[in-house]
C-alpha positions, -999 to 999 in steps of 0.1 A, spaced: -170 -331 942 -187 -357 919 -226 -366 917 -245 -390 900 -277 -385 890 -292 -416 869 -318 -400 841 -329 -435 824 -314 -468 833 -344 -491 825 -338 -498 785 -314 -483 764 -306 -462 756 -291 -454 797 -285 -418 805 -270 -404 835 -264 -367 846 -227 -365 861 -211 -332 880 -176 -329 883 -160 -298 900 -190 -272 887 -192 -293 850 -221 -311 840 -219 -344 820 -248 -359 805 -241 -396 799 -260 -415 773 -248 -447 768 -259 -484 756 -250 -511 728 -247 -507 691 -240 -538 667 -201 -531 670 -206 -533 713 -209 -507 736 -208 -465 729 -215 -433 754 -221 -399 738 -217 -368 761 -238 -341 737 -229 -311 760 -194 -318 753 -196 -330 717 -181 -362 725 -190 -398 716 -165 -430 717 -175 -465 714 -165 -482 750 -157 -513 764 -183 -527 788 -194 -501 814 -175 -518 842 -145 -514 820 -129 -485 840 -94 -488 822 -104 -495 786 -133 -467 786 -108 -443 806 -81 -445 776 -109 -438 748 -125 -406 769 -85 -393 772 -84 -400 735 -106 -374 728 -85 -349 745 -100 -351 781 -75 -347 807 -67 -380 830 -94 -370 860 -123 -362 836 -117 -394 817 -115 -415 848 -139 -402 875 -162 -408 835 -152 -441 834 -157 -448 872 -192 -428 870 -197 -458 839 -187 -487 865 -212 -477 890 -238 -472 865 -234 -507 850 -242 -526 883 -281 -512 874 -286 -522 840 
């Protein structure tokens, strides 16, 4: 089961709150001078993204940080929805 709870989507940077299967996400994501970036500090991950909407661009640079397929994508769908608000 996947929730979305948005933190802070008024200025950047935008955070988000995302539980998947009984892990907790917290999203915090906006743009730097080289584009876009999202940092998951509970995880000790951060990759620079495409835009939000983006799903297969920001799916492939979650999975290159060694998160399975599903974490990356339901991520990177989480990201999609998000970006429809900011």
């Amino acid at each position: 089961m996947t929730d979305i709870h948005p933190i802070q989507l008024h200025a950047q940077p935008y955070e988000a709150k995302l539980n998947l299967n009984g892990n907790s996400y917290h999203l915090i994501f906006g743009r730097q001078i080289n584009g876009w970036f999202l940092c998951i500090p509970n995880h000790r991950i951060g990759v620079e993204l495409a835009h939000p909407s983006d799903r297969f661009w920001n799916k492939e640079s979650l999975e290159a940080t060694g998160m399975t397929a599903n974490e990356a994508s339901t991520i990177a769908c989480a990201l999609k929805e998000l970006s429809q608000f900011i």
